[in-house]
N, C-alpha and C positions, 0 to 999 in steps of 0.2 A: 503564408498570409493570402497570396494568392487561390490557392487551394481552399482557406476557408470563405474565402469571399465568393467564390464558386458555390463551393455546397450550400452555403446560408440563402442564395435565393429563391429557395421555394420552401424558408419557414413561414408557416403561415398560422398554423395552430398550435396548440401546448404540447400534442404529440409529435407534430415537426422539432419543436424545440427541445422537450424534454426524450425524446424515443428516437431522432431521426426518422420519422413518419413510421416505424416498423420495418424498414425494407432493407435492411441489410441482408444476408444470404450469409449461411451457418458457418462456411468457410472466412467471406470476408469478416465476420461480429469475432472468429476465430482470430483472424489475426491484429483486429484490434483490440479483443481481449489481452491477446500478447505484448501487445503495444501500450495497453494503460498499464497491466503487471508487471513487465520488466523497467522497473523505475529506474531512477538513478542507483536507489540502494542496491541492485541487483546488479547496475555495470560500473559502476563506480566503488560504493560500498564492500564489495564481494570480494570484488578483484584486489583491494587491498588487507580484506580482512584474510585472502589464501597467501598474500605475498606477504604477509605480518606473523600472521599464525598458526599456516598452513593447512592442516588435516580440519583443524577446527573452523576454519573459516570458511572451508568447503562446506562445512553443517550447515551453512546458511542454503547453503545451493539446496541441500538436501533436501528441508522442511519445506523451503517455499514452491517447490515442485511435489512434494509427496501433497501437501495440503489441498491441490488440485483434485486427488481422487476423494477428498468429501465431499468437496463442492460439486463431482461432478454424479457422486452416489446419493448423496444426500439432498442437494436445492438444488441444482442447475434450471433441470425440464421443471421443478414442481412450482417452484418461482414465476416461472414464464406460463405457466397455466392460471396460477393463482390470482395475478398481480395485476397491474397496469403502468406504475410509473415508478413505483419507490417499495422497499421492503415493509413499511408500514401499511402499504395496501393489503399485502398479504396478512398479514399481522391485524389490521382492522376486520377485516375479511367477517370473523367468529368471534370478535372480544368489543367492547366499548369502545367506539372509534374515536372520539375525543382525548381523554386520559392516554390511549397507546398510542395513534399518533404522533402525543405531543411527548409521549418519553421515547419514541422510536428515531423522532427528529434530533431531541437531544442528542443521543447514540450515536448518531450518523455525523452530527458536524462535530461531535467531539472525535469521532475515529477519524474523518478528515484533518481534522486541525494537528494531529499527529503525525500524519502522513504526509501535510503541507509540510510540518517542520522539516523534514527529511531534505524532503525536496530544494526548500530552500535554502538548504543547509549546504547542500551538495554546490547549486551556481554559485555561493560566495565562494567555495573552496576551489571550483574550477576555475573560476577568473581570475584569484590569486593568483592560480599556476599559471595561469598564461598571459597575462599582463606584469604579472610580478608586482601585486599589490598587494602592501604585507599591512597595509596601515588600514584597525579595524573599521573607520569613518568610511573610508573609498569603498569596502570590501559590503556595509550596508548599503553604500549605493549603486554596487553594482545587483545585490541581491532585492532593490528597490525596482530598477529596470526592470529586471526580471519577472518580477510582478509584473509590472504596469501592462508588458507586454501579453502575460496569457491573458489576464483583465478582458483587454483587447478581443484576441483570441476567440475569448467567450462567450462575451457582448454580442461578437460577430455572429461566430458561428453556430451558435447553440452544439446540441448531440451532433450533430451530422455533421458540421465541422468539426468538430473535437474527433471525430469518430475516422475519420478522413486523416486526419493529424497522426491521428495511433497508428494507423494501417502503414504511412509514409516512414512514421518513426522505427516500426516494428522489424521493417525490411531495410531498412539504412541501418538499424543497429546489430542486429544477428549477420548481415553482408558483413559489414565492419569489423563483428566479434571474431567471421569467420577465417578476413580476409588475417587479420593479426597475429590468430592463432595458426594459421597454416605458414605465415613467417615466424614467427616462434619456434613451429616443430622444424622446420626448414633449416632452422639456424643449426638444429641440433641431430640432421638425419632423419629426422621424422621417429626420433628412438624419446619415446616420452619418458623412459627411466634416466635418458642420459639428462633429459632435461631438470627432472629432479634431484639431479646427484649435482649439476648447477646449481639449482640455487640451493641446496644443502652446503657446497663449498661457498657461494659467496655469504651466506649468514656466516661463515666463522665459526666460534665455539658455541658448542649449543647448538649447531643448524640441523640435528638429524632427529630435533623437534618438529621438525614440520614436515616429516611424513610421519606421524606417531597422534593419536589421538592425546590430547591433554596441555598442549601447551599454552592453552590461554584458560580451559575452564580445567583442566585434570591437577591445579596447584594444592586445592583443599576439598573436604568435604562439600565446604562452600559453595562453592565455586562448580563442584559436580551438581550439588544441587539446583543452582544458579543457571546450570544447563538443560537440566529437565525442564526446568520452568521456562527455557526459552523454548525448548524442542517443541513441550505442549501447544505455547501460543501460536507458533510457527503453522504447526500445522490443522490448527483447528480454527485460526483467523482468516484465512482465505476466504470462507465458506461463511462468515459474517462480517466480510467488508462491503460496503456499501456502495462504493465507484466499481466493482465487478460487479456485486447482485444487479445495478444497472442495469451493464450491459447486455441481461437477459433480454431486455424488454425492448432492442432496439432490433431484433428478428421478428417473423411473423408467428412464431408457434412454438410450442414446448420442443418439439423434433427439432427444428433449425438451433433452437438453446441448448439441443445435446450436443448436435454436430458442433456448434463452439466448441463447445469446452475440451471435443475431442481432436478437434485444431489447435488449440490453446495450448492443452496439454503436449502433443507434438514439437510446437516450437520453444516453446519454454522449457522445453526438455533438453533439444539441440542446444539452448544456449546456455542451461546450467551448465553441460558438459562441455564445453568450451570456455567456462570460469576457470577451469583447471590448467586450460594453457593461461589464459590470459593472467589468473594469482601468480603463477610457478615462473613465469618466464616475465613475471616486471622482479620477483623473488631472485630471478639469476641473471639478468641483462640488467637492472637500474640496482638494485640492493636495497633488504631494507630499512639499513639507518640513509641512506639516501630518502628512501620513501616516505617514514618517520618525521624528518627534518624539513619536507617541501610545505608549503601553504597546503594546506588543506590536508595533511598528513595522509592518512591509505584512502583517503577519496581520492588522490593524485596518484593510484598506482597505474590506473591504465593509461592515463593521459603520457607520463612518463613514460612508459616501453612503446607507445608511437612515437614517441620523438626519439627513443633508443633507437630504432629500428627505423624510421624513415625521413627524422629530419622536422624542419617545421612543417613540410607540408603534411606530411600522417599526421601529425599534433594539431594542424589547423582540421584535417577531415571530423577526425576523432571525436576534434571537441567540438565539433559542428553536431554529429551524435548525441553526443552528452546533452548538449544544452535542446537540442530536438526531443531528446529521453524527455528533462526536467519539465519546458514547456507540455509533450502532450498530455507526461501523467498529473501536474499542475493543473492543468485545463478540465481531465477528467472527473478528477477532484472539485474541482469548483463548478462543473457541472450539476454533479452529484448534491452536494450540499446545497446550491440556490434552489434545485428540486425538490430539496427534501424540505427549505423553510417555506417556499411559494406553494408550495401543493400540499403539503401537511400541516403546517400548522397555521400560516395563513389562509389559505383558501378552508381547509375543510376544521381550524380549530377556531381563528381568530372570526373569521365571517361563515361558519356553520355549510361550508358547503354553496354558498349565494354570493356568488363570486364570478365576473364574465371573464372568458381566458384571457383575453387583454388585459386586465388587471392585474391578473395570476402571473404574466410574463413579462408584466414591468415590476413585479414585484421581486420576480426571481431573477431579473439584472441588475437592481439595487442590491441584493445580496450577494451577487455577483463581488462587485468592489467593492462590499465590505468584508467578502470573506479574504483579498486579495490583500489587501490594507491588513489583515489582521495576521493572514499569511507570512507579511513582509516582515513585521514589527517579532513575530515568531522567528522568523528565518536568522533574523540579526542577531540573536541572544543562542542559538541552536549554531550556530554557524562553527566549524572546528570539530563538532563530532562526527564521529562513523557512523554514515548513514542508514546501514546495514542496519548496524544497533538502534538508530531513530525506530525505523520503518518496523522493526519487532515491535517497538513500544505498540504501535498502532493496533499490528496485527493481537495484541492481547487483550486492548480494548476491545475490538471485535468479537474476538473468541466471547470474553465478559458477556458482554453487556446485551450483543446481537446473539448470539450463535444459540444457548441455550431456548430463547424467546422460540427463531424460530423452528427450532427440533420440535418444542411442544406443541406448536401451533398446527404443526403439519402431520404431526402422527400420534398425539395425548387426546382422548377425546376428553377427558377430564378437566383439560386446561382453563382453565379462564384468564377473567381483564387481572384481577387481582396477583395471580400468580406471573402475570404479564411484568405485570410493572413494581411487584416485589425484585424479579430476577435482573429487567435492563436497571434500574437503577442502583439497583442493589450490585449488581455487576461493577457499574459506569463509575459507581461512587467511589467503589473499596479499589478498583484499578486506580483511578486518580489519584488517591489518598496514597495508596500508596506509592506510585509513581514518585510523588511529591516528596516524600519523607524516605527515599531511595540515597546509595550513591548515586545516582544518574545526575541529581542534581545536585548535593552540595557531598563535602566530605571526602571525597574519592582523591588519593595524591597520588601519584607514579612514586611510587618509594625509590627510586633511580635521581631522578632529575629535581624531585618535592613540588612539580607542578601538578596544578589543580587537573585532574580529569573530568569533571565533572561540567555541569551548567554553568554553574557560581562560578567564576574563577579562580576567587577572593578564598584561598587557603584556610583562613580565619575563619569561612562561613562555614557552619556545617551543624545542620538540623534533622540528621536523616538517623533514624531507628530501625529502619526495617534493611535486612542484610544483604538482601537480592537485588540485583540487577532487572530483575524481568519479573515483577509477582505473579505470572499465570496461571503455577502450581495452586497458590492461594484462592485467587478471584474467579479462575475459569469452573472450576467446581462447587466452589462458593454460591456463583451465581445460577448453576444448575438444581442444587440445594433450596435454595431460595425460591427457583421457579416452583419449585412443591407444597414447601413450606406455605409460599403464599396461596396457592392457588385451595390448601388443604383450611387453612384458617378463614377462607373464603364463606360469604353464607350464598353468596352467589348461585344461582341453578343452574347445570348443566344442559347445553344447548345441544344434546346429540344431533339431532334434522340440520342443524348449520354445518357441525362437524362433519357430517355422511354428505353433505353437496359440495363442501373443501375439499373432499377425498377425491371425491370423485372429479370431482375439475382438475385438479393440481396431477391425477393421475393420467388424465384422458384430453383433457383442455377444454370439456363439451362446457359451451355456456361460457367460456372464460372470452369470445369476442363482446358478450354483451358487457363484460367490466372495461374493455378496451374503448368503446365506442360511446358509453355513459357519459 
């Protein structure tokens, strides 16, 4: 707190607020790139989905690092040439700026509102574990706090506090990851096979599933299929999530937006590969029907092998991480979104652009608490699942809704508004939709125990038709389909001269200060 009460004193304009003035350096936006990405889902989430499931819950690690080399071949620099504050600048840039705007905005605080749920899913579950509050009333308000606090946070610090927040989190939680995992290999010789033939013995019968691909998605056809469609989203969401395409815009140039993401991709990479101690050694020091049976079931895996391993005080460091994790990537998310309703749909759909930035920046700290507020009331009803599993949902919205839009934008000269907002919505829709009518949310029982897995808890509910887990496979191509379809039933005129001064910005950055300084 102190820290952002520091950096917030020289907000003064909408690009202090919403860009941290531009001045971060390619290395620093790097590691707070690392710092918004590695959420809870990534050290919480992971870590119980390898001590649960092993080989397959390392997949997680897998996608959300490979998905880094589209973002970083495909938007990273062309983003930070193109844009100024939000994905829809780019995206307005060559199409109707109205109409896409206002579906771009949509996009963004709906792939927030997913990735909020994650989050806030993950504090009730950690606080269980460490207070020992199993009664769901206490567990909403401790996941209430938690709000209130990045709110806070936010209010305060705009970008450049938040961004300040990542940097701090980013280095507390890979030090942390690293310090665990070298007690882990410690325990066992520093011999990582010895460490898996651990927790292959403590799972018992069955345990030589979890070095074998298949034990959570390889049961059915299904369920293989149910894995593609996460693999897809996994990796093709990065690259249209909207709290990263930010943090392009908080460097001075498309070159410092490469250097990120080639810092980014460095340490996100270090800390995938230390999921593997961290799953495998909570898998053979804690166990996982231990881990199963804690509040917050495999979101409790790491917290538990700190206190395996050192007691309450690693469990007290630990979870000072965790809740450091949920705050920054919380905060950059609700950055994200107040930007995206104050600067897009307010300022430039609701008042046409005729809007003073004082206006625009108390506009985007009401939105502030109400995205927080709405975060909360999310968290509470999300709280109990695998966060891992949340934060995919998100990543397919993304993929959906964003990612096709903007591929066409930045290299279809043919694209129009039409095919624009055929695809995000068209994306946005059919991902929700289906979402909705999922196991994820009603229907889903542990055939073991007959509790609900699901949202609903209520056994009895179950409204869901569609068979997957993750619809990606469906929606992510769907929506790229659609970008043509629309854009082809368009009567619309092709705007080549717009198209040939996008290229060439996005490619070179010349002329891309005058969108910055407008």
């Amino acid at each position: 707190m102190v820290v952002v009460f520091w950096a917030s004193r020289n907000n003064k304009s909408a690009a202090d607020y919403y860009a941290a003035g531009r001045n971060f350096t390619g290395p620093q936006n790097g590691v707070a790139i690392a710092g918004d990405y590695l959420s809870a889902a990534s050290f919480l989430g992971i870590a119980g989905a390898i001590a649960l499931n092993g080989y397959d819950g390392f997949l997680y690690s897998i996608g959300f690092l490979v998905a880094w080399l589209v973002a970083l071949l495909l938007v990273a620099e062309l983003l930070r040439n193109t844009g100024k504050f939000t994905m829809a600048d780019v995206l307005s840039f060559r199409l109707k700026e109205r109409p896409v705007r206002l579906a771009a905005a949509f996009a963004t605080l709906a792939v927030v509102f997913f990735y909020l749920l994650a989050q806030m899913a993950g504090a009730g579950g950690l606080v269980a574990l460490l207070l020992g509050v199993t009664d769901p009333t206490q567990q909403g308000i401790v996941i209430a706090v938690v709000g209130a606090l990045m709110i806070l946070y936010v209010l305060v610090g705009g970008m450049k506090g938040t961004t300040w927040v990542q940097i701090i989190k980013a280095v507390l939680l890979i030090v942390g990851a690293a310090v665990i995992s070298f007690w882990v290999l410690a325990k066992f010789g520093f011999n990582f096979s010895s460490l898996l033939d651990a927790a292959v013995a403590r799972a018992g019968e069955g345990g030589q599933a979890l070095l074998e691909p298949g034990k959570q998605y390889g049961k059915s056809d299904l369920s293989r299929l149910d894995f593609i469609s996460l693999a897809i989203a996994l990796v093709l969401g990065t690259a249209g999530l909207p709290h990263v395409l930010t943090r392009f815009y908080t460097v001075p140039d498309g070159r410092e937006a490469r250097r990120s993401v080639v810092w980014a991709i460095w340490l996100i990479g270090i800390f995938y590969l230390l999921t593997l101690a961290l799953g495998y050694g909570a898998g053979a020091l804690v166990g996982p029907d231990v881990i199963a049976a804690a509040p917050g079931k495999g979101n409790s895996a790491a917290p538990l092998l700190a206190y395996v391993l050192g007691g309450e005080i690693l469990l007290g460091v630990i979870s000072a991480v965790a809740f450091a994790t949920i705050l920054a990537v919380v905060a950059g998310l609700t950055i994200t979104a107040a930007t995206s309703f104050a600067h897009d749909i307010y300022a430039n759909v609701i008042r046409k652009g005729q809007v003073n930035p004082d206006g625009e920046l108390k506009v985007a700290r009401i939105t502030v608490v109400v995205i927080g507020l709405v975060a909360i009331v999310g968290g509470i009803f999300a709280n109990g699942q695998n966060i891992a599993f949340l934060v995919a949902l998100a990543f397919c919205v993304a993929a959906s809704a964003n990612l096709p839009t903007i591929i066409y934008s930045l290299f279809w000269k043919r694209f129009n508004t039409s095919g624009a907002l055929w695809s995000i919505y068209g994306g946005l829709t059919s991902t929700i939709v289906l979402i909705i009518f999922s196991p994820v949310v009603s229907g889903k029982v542990d055939p073991v125990t007959g509790t609900s897995l699901s949202m609903i808890k209520d056994t009895a509910v179950d409204f869901h038709w569609f068979p997957l887990d993750n619809p990606g496979i469906i929606t992510i191509p769907l929506a790229f389909v659609l970008g043509i379809v629309g854009t082809f039933l368009s009567k619309e005129p092709p705007h080549p001269e717009k198209f040939a001064e996008m290229e060439v910005r996005s490619l070179t950055g010349a002329g891309s200060e005058k969108a910055v300084t407008h």
